[in-house]
C-alpha positions in Angstrom: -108.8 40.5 58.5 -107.2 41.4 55.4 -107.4 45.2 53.7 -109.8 45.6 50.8 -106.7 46.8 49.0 -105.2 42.9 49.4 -108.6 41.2 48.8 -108.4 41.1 44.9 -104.0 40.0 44.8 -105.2 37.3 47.3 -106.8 36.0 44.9 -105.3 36.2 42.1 -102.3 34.4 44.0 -105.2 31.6 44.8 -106.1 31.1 41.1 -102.1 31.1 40.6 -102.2 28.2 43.2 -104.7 26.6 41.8 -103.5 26.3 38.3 -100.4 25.0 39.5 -101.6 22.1 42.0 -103.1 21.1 38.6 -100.0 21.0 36.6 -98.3 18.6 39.6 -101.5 16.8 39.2 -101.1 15.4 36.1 -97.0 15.3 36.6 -98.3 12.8 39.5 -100.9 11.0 37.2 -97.5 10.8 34.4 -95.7 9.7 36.9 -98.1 6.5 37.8 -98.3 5.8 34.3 -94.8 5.5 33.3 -94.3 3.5 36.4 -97.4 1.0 35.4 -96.1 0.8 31.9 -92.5 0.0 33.8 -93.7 -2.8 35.5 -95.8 -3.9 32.8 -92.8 -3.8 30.2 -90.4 -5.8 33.6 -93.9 -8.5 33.8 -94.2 -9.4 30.2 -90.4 -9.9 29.5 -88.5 -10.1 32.6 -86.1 -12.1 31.7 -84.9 -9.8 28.0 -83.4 -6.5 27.6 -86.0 -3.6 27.9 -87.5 -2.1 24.7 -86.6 1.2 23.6 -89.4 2.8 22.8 -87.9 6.2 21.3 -84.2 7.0 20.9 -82.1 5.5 23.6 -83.9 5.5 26.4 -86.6 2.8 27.8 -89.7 2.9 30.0 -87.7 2.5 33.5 -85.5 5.6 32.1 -89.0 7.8 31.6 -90.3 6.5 34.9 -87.3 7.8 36.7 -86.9 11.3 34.9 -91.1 12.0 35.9 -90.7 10.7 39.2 -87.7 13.0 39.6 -89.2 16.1 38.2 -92.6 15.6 39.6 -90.8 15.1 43.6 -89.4 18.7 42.9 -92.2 20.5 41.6 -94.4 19.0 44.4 -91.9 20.6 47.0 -92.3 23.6 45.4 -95.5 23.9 45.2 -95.5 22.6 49.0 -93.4 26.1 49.5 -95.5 28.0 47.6 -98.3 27.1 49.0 -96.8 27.9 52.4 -95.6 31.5 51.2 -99.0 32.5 49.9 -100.8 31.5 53.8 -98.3 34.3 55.2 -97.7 36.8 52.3 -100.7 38.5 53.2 -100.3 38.7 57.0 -96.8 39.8 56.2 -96.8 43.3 58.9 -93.7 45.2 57.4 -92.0 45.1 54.1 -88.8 43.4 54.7 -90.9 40.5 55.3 -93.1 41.1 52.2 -89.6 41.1 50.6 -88.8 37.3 51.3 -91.7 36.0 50.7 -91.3 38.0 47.0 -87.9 36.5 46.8 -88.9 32.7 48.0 -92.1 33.1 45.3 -89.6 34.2 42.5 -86.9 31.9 43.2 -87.7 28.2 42.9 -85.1 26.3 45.2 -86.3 23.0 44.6 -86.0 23.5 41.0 -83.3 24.2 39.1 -81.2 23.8 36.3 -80.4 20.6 35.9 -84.6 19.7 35.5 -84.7 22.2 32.8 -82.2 19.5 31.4 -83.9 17.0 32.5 -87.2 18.0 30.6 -85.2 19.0 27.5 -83.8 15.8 27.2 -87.6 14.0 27.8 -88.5 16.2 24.5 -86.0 15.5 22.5 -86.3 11.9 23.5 -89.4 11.8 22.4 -88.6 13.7 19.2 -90.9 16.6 21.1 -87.9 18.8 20.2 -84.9 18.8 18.0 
């Protein structure tokens, strides 16, 4: 049984949760439909180059870079999940103090997606 004191954070850290199994929801449903429009693209002309669709890269290329980025946000989010189960049963603070630490730092993301996602946007002309 948790303090009265903890009900209210708990929950908050649930809604936190819950917005962010969302987000990797729709990276997953991104994800199946680059991958469709992948094997559409390799069905329809399998025997051409593939089309470039915006600057330099094609459909394959955009499959990749979601599946990529969605894989590492889903491990996350595995972590996190698995961090806000114990944070609240945590019984001394130097165990609060890790789980802090392995909510604030994301290990299975890290710089190189940030690249990742810049280049998707300025792919796209999202960004420039």
């Amino acid at each position: 049984m948790l303090p009265d004191s903890l009900l209210p954070l708990c929950e908050k850290l649930e809604t936190v949760l819950e917005r962010m199994e969302k987000v990797v929801a729709r990276l997953n449903t991104v994800v199946e439909m680059s991958r469709g429009v992948a094997a559409l693209e390799k069905f329809n002309k399998p025997e051409s180059s593939s089309i470039i669709l915006f600057q330099t890269w094609d459909v394959g290329r955009f499959a990749e870079v979601f599946t990529e980025i969605s894989d590492k946000y889903s491990q996350e989010m595995k972590l996190k999940h698995n961090v806000a189960e114990n944070i609240c049963h945590a019984t001394d603070r130097n165990t609060v103090m890790f789980y802090s630490a392995c909510w604030l730092h994301q290990v299975y993301v890290n710089n190189g997606d940030d690249i990742l996602l810049e280049s998707v946007l300025l792919e796209t002309c999202h960004k420039t």
